[in-house]
BAPA-251850 format. One record per residue (C-alpha): y, x, z; residue in three letters. Coordinates in pm, 1 decimal. Last residue first. Layout:
north,east,up,resn
Y,X,Z,ALA
...
This chain:
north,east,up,resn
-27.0,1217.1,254.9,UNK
91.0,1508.6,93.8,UNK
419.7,1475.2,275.8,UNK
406.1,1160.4,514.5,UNK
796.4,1156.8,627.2,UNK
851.0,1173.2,1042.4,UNK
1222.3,1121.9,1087.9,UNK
1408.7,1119.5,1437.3,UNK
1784.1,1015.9,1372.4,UNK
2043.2,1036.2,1687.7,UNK
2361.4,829.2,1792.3,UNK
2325.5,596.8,1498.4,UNK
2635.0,564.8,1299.6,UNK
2560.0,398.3,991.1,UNK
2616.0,678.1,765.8,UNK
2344.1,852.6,964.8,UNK
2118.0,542.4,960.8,UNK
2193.1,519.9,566.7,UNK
2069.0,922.9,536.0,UNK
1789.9,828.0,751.8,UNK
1686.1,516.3,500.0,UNK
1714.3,687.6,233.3,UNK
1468.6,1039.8,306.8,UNK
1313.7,843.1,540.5,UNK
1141.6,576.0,239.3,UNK
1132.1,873.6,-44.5,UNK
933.8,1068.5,195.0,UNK
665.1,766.3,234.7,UNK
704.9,619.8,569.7,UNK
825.6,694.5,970.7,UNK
1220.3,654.9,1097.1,UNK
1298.0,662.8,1432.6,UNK
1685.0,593.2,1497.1,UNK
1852.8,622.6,1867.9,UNK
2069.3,349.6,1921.6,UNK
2379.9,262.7,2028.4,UNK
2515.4,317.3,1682.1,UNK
2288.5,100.3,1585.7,UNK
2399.6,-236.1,1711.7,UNK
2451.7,-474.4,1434.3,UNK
2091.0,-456.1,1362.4,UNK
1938.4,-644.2,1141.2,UNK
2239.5,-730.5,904.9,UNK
2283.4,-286.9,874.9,UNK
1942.6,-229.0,868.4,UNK
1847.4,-487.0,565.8,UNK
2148.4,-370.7,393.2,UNK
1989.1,28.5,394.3,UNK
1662.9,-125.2,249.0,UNK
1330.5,-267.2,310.8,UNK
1249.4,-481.0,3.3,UNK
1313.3,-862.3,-23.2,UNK
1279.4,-1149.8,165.7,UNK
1353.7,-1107.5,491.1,UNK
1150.3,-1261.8,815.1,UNK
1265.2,-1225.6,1133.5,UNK
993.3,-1184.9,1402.0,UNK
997.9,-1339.3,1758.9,UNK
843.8,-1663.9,1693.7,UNK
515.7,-1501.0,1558.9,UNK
488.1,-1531.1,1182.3,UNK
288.9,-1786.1,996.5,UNK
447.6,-1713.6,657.4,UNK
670.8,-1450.5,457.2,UNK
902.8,-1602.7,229.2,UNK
842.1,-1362.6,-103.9,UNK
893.0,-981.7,-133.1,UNK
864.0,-833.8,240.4,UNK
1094.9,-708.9,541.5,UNK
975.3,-791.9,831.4,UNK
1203.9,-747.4,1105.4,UNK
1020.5,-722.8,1498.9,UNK
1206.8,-810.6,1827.6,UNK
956.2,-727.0,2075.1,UNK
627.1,-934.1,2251.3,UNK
384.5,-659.6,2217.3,UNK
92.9,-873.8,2112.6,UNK
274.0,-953.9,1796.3,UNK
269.9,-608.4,1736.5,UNK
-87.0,-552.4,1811.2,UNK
-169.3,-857.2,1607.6,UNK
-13.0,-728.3,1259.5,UNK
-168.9,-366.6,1313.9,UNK
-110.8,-279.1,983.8,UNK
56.3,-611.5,760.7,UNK
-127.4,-744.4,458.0,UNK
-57.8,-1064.1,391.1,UNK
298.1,-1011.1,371.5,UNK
344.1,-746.0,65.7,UNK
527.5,-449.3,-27.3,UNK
580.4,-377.3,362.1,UNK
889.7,-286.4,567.2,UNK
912.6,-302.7,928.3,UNK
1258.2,-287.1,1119.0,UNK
1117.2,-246.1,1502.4,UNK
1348.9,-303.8,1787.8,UNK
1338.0,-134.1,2131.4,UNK
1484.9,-134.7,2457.7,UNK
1239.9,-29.9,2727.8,UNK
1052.0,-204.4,2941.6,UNK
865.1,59.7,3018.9,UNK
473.9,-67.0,2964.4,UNK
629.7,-234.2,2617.6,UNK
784.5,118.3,2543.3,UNK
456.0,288.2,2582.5,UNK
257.3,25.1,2338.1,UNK
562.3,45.9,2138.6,UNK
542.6,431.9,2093.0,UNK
177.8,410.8,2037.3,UNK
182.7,184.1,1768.4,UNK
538.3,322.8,1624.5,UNK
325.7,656.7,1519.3,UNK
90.3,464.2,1288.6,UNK
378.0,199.6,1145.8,UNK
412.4,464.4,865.7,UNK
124.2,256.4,696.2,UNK
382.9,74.1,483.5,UNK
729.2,176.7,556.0,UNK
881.1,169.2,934.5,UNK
1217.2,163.1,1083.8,UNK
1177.9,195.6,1499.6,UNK
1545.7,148.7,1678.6,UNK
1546.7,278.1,2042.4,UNK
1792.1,186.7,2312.5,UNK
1788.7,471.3,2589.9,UNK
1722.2,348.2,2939.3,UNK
1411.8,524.0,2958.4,UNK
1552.1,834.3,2876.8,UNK
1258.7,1077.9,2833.9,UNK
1357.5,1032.4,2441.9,UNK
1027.2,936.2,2283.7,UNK
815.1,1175.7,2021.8,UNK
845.9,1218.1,1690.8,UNK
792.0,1628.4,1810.5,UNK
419.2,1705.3,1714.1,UNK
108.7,1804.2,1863.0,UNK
-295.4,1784.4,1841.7,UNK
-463.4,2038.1,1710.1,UNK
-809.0,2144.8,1532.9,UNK
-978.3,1783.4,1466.4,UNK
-1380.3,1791.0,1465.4,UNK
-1585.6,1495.5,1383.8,UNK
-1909.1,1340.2,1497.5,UNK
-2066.3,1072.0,1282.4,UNK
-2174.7,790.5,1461.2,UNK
-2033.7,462.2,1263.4,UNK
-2130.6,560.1,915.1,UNK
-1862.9,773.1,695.8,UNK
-1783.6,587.7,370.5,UNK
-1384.2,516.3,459.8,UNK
-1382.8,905.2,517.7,UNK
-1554.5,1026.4,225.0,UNK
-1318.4,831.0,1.7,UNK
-995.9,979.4,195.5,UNK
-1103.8,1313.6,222.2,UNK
-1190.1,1321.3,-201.7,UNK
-831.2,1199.4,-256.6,UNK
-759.1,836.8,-332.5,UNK
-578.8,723.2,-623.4,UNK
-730.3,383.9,-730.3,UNK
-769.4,150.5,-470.8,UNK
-540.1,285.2,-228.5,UNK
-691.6,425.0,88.2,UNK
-395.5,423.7,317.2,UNK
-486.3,524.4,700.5,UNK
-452.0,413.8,1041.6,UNK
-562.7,639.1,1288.0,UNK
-686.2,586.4,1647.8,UNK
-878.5,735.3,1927.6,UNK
-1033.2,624.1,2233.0,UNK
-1015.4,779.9,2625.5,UNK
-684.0,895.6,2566.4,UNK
-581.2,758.1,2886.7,UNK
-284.6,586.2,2720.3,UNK
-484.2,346.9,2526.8,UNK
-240.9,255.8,2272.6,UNK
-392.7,443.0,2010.8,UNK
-258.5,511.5,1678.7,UNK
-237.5,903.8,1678.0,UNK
-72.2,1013.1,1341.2,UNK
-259.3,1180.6,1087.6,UNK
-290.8,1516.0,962.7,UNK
-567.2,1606.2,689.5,UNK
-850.0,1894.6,652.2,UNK
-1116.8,1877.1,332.5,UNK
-834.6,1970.9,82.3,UNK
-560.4,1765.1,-89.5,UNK
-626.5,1984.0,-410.5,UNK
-1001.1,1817.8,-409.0,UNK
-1326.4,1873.0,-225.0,UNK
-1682.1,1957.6,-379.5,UNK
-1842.3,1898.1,-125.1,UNK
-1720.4,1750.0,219.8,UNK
-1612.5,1896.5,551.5,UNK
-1418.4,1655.7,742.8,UNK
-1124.7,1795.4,939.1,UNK
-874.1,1624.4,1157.3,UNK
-544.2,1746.7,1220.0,UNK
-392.4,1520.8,1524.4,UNK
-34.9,1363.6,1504.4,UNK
211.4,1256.5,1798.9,UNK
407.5,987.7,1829.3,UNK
304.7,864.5,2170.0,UNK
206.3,1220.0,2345.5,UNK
-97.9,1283.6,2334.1,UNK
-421.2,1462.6,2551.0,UNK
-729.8,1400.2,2420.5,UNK
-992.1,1277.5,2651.8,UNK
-1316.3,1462.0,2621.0,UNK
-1590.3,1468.1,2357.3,UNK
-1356.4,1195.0,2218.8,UNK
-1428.4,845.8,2112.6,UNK
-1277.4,791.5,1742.8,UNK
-1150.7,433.1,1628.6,UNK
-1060.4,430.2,1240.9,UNK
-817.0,200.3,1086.4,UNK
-762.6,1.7,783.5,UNK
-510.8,-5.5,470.6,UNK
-568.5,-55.0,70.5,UNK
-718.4,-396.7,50.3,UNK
-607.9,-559.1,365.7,UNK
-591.4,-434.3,711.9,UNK
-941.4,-300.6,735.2,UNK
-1166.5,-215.4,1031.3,UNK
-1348.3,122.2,1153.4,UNK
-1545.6,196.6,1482.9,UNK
-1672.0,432.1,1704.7,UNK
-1663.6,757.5,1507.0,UNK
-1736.4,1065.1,1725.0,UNK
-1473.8,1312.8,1811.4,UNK
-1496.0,1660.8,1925.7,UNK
-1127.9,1853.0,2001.8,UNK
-1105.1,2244.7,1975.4,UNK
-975.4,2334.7,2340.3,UNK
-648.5,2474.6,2478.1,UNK
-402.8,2201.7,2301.7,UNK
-80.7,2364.9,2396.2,UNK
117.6,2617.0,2617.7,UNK
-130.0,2842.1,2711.3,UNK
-230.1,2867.2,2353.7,UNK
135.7,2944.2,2294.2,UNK
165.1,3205.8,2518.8,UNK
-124.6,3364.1,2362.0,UNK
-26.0,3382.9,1998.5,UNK
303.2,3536.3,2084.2,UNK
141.2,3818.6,2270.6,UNK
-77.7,3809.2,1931.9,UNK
258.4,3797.7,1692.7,UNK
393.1,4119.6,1875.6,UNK
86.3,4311.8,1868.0,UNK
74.0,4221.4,1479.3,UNK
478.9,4321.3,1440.6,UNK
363.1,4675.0,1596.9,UNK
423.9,4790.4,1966.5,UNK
231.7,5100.4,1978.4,UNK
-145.8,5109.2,2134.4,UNK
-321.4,5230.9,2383.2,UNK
-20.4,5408.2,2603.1,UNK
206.2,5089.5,2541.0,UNK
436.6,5300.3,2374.4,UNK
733.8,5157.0,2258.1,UNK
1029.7,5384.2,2195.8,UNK
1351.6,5160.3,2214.7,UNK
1597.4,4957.0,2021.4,UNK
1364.4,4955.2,1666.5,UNK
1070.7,4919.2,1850.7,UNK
1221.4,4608.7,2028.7,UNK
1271.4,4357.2,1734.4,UNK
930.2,4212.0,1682.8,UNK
897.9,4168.4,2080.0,UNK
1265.4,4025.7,2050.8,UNK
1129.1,3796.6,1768.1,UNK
854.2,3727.2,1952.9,UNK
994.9,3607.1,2247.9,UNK
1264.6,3371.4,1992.1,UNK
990.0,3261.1,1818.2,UNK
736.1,3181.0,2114.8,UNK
1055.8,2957.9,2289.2,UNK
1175.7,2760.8,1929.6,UNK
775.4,2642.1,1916.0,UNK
794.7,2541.6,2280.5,UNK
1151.8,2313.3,2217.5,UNK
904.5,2210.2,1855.3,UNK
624.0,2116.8,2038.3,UNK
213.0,2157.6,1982.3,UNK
202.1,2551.4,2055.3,UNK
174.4,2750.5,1718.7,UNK
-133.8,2936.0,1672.4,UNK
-308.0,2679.0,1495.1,UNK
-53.1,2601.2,1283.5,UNK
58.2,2931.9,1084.7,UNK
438.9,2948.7,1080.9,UNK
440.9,3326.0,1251.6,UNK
225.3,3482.4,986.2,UNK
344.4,3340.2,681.3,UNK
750.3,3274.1,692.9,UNK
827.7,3437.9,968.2,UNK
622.4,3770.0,884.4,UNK
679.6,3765.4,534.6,UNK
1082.0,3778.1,642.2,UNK
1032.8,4053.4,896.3,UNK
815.5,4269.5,668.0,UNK
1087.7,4574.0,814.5,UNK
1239.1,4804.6,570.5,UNK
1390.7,4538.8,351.5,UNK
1537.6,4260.1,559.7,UNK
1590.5,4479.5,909.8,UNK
1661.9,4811.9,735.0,UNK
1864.3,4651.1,416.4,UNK
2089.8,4462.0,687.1,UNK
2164.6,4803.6,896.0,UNK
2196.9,4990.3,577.4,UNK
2460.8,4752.5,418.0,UNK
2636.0,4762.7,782.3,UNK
2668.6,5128.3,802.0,UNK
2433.1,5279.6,1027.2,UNK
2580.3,5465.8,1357.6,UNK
2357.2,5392.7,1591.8,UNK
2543.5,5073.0,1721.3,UNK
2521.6,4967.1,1397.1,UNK
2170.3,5001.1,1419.9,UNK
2123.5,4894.8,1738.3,UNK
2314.2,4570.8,1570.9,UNK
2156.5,4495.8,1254.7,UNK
1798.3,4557.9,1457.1,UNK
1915.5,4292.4,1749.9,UNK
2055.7,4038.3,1481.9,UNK
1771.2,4052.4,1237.4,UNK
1528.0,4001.7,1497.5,UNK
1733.4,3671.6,1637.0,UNK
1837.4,3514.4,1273.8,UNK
1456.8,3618.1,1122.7,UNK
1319.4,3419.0,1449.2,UNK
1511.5,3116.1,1513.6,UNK
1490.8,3029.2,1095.6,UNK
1137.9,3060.0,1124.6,UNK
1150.8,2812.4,1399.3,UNK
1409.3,2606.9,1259.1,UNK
1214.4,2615.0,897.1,UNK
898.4,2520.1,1051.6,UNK
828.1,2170.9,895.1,UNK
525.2,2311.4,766.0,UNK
642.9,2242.5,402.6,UNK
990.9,2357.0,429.3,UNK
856.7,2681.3,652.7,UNK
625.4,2721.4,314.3,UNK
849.4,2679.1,73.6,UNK
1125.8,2949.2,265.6,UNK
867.4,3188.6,286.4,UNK
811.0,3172.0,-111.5,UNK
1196.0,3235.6,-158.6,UNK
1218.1,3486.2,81.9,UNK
895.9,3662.2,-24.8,UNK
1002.1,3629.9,-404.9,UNK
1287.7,3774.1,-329.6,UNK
1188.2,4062.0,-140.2,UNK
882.7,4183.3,-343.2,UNK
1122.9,4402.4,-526.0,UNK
1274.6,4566.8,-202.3,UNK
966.7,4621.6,-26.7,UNK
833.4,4505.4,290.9,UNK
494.6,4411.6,133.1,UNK
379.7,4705.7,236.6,UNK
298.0,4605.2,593.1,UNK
147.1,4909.4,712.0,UNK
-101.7,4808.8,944.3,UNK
-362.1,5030.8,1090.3,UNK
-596.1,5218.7,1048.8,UNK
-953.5,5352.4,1141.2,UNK
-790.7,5426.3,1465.7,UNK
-1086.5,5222.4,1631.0,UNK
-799.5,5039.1,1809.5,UNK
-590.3,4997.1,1501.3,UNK
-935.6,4902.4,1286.4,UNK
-923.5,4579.0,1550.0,UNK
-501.3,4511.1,1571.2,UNK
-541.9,4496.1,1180.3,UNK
-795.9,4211.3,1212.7,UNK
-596.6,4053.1,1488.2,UNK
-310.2,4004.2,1322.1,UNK
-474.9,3838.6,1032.5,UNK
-716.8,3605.8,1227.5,UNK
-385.0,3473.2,1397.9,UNK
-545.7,3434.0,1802.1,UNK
-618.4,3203.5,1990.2,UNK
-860.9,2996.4,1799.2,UNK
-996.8,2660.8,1934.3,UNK
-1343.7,2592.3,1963.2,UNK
-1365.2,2579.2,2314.3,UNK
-1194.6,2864.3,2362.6,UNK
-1164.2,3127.1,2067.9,UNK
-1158.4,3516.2,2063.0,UNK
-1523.6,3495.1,1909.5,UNK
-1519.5,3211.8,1648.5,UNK
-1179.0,3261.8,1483.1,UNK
-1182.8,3592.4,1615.4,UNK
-1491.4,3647.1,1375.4,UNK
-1287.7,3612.3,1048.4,UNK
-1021.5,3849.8,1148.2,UNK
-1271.6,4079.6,1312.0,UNK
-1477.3,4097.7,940.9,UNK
-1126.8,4158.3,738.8,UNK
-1025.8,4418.5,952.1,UNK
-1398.9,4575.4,883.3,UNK
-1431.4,4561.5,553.6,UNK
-1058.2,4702.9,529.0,UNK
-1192.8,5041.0,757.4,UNK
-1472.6,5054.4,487.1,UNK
-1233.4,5040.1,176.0,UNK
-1077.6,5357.6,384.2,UNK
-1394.6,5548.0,404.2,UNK
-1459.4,5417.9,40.8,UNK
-1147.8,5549.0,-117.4,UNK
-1023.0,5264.6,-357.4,UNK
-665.0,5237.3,-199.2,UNK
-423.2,4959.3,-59.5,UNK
-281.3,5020.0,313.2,UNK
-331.2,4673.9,467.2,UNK
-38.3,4459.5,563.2,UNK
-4.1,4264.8,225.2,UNK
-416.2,4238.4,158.4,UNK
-450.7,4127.5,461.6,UNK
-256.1,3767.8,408.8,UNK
-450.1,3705.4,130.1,UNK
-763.0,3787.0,277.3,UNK
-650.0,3548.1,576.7,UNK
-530.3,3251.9,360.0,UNK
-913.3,3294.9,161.3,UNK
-1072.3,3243.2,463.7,UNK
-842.0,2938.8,577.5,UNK
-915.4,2810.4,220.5,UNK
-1280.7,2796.9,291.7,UNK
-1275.1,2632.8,632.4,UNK
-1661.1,2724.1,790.1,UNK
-1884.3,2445.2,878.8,UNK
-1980.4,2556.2,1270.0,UNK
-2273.7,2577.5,1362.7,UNK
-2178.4,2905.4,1579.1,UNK
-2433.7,3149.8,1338.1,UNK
-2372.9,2937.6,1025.4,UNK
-2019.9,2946.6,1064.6,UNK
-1996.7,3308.4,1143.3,UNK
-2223.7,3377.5,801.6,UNK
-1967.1,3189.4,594.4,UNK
-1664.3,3363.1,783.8,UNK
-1823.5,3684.2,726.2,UNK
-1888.2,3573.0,282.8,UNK
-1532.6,3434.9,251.6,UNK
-1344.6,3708.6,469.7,UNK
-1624.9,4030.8,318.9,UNK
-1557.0,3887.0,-67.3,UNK
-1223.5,3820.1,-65.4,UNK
-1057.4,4139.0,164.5,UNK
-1307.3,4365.4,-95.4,UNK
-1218.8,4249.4,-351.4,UNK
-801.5,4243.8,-242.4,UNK
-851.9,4577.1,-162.0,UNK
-1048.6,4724.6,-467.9,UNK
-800.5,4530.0,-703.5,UNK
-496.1,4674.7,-550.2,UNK
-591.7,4998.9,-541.4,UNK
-673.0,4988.5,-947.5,UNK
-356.4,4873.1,-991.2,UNK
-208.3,5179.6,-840.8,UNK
34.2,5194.8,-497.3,UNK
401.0,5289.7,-524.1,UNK
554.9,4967.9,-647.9,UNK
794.3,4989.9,-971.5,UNK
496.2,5168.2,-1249.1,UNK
517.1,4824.0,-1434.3,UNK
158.0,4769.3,-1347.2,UNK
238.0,4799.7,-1020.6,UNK
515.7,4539.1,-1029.4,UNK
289.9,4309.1,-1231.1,UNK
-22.3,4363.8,-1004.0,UNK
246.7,4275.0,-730.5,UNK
395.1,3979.1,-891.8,UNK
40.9,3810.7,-913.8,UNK
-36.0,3873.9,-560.7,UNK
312.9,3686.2,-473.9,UNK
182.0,3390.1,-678.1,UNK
-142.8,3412.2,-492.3,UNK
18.0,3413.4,-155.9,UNK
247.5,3107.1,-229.9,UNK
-69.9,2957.9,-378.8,UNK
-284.6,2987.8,-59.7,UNK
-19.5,2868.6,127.9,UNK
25.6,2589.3,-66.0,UNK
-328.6,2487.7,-32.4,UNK
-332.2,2518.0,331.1,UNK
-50.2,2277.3,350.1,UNK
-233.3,2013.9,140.5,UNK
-158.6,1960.1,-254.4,UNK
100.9,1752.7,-410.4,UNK
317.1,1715.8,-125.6,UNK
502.6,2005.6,-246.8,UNK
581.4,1798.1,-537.5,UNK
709.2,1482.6,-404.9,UNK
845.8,1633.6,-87.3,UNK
1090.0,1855.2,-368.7,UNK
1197.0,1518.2,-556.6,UNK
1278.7,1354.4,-221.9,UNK
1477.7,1619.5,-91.3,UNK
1635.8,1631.5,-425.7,UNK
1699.4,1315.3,-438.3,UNK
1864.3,1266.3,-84.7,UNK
2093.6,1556.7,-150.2,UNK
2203.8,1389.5,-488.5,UNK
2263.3,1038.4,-317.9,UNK
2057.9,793.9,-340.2,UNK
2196.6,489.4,-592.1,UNK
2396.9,226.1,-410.3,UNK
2284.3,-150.0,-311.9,UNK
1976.2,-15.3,-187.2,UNK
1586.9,-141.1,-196.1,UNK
1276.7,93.5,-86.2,UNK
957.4,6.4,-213.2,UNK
669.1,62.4,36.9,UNK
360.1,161.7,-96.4,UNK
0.0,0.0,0.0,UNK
């Protein structure tokens, strides 16, 4: 089911563009970007070799990034076996890529031995330096920390080159877009770049040498925008997520104020990410999550929900998403791992929730195996977390504007609000009235509810306003005459927030939350 999105006024070029870029990152999953974004900058350096412009041969290149492929893909394969575990293809192939930059290149076979190894410890720290099925650890970092130790070698991060550079940045700056990192990536090239500019300075650099050392010099940017942004690693919150950047920035930063020397090992940008790493496992989901299939039902013809019982009770915030992952053959550019948004109104986290579109025609390969799974089947989902979240302000007025199936995170939130008392309205939009997500839990809540819907809408509860037409920036403004008291939460189809937030904005709401289903 798609939500159409009316306005009296064409979008405006920002909100186009935003839209137009969500459309085509959302194309293929996270993990698939990232393994593109690394393939592309692969690509460019075989061309800059080839061109004679980057120290290190072709034929250096190749015997790395074999050997990176073939002992990630084929340890990680045997790992899974060993733990029963099915192992995460892409996230095999993410690591090699990401070795291959931070690993000297050469075709000697002492050395090609030392980058067996790294690879082999960053595939078996996803099983090995783990709890509970979690990984601590970024396999990448840790793989280079491993051959440091045996002083087999080390990392030399020669990606940090001046022709690489812009394609780094620009590629960096896709994949913090698409991860919805780009404050914390942002946090932590502005904080490094500001203590090494300024020691240097300080030091007697110029400035142009100062800003070449910490963007050039140092594989600060590839290290914000692939190695810090990588999700499992990341503690669930955004305020936590700002906290590990800016401590690991400084630890990133420090070597180049101070001598390091830890006795056992110098301070290096992989120590730096691990130290990272831990704090935010410390902070966040500290166990891989188990969840058995309880129950499914269907909302019409292209929506319906599934009920999960945990191993254990999963711990949520209303609003919050979990990344679940069904293995399945012969899976498509959307991948065989998916986030959705918790559903559940049981607060104990006893049961689990998602509501999901499975359009008729259309659906990826996760989707189709999903609505065929038999009641029983155990699960996995890696993380839990997410900031479209509630303001701790009870007394805060809250305005809910959902499209379609975007009415996932507002079951939660309304199940907590109704327990509150809180003030809340809920501006729903749906292409059509008979089929409405979680119809009887909202009616069940009792609150002010807008539907907005072709036709004259039937049989609704008495405290629903019907509107015929599509959801729209007009629809807001006669709905609720009282936004700018209001704090806005806005979940649907990017092109849906993308409008509707800019018209909130415009409106005068004292604060817009947005939580857009890219790739969905």
């Amino acid at each position: 089911m798609t939500t159409t999105v009316g306005t009296t006024s064409a979008p405006s070029a920002q909100v186009r563009a935003r839209t137009g870029i969500d459309a085509l990152l959302g194309r293929v999953t996270m993990y698939r970007l990232v393994m593109i974004c690394l393939g592309l900058l692969t690509a460019l350096a075989f061309a800059l070799s080839f061109a004679g412009v980057l120290y290190y041969e072709p034929v250096d290149l190749a015997a790395t990034l074999a050997v990176l492929l073939a002992v990630t893909y084929g340890s990680n394969r045997l790992y899974g076996a060993m733990f029963g575990v099915h192992p995460h293809a892409e996230s095999s192939l993410i690591t090699a890529g990401l070795l291959f930059f931070l690993l000297w290149p050469s075709t000697e076979p002492l050395e090609l031995l030392a980058i067996a190894l790294a690879a082999a410890a960053a595939s078996a720290s996803k099983y090995l330096v783990a709890y509970r099925g979690r990984h601590v650890v970024n396999p990448a970092a840790f793989g280079v920390l491993f051959v440091t130790l045996l002083q087999l070698s080390g990392g030399v991060w020669w990606v940090a080159t001046g022709p690489m550079l812009p394609a780094v940045a620009v590629l960096a700056l896709v994949v913090a877009y698409r991860t919805r990192k780009l404050p914390v990536v942002a946090l932590l090239v502005g904080a490094a770049s500001t203590l090494m500019v300024g020691f240097r300075l300080f030091d007697g650099d110029t400035v142009g040498a100062a800003v070449e050392y910490a963007f050039v010099t140092t594989p600060m940017v590839f290290f914000a925008g692939f190695m810090l942004t990588e999700p499992l690693t990341l503690p669930p919150t955004r305020r936590q997520q700002l906290a590990v950047a800016a401590g690991v920035a400084v630890l990133f930063a420090l070597p180049t104020l101070v001598s390091v020397d830890l006795g056992f090992v110098a301070l290096t940008p992989e120590l730096a990410l691990i130290i990272g790493n831990v704090v935010a496992f410390l902070l966040g989901q500290r166990r891989g999550i188990g969840l058995t299939l309880t129950g499914k039902r269907s909302f019409g013809p292209t929506t319906g929900e599934f009920t999960f019982t945990p191993d254990a009770p999963v711990r949520f915030a209303p609003g919050q998403y979990l990344e679940l992952t069904l293995p399945h053959g012969r899976a498509d550019s959307r991948g065989t791992r998916r986030v959705f948004s918790i559903a559940s109104t049981d607060p104990t986290g006893e049961t689990v929730s998602v509501g999901i579109k499975i359009p008729a025609q259309g659906a990826s390969t996760f989707k189709r195996e999903l609505a065929d799974l038999p009641v029983g089947t155990h699960l996995r989902a890696t993380t839990v977390g997410g900031d479209f979240v509630l303001p701790a302000d009870l007394a805060q007025p809250l305005l809910l504007v959902a499209g379609g199936i975007g009415i996932t995170p507002f079951v939660s939130q309304l199940a907590s609000c109704v327990r509150d008392s809180r003030d809340v309205v809920l501006v729903y939009g749906v292409t059509d009235a008979a089929e409405i997500p979680y119809r009887d839990e909202l009616a069940a809540f009792g609150i002010p509810v807008v539907l907005a819907a072709p036709g004259t809408p039937t049989g609704l509860p008495a405290a629903w306003q019907a509107v015929d037409g599509f959801l729209s920036a007009d629809v807001l403004r006669a709905a609720v005459p009282d936004v700018r008291g209001r704090v806005a939460y806005v979940s649907g189809p990017p092109a849906m927030v993308n409008a509707l937030s800019a018209a909130l904005r415009e409106q005068g709401a004292r604060r817009v939350r947005t939580d857009s289903f890219i790739g969905y």
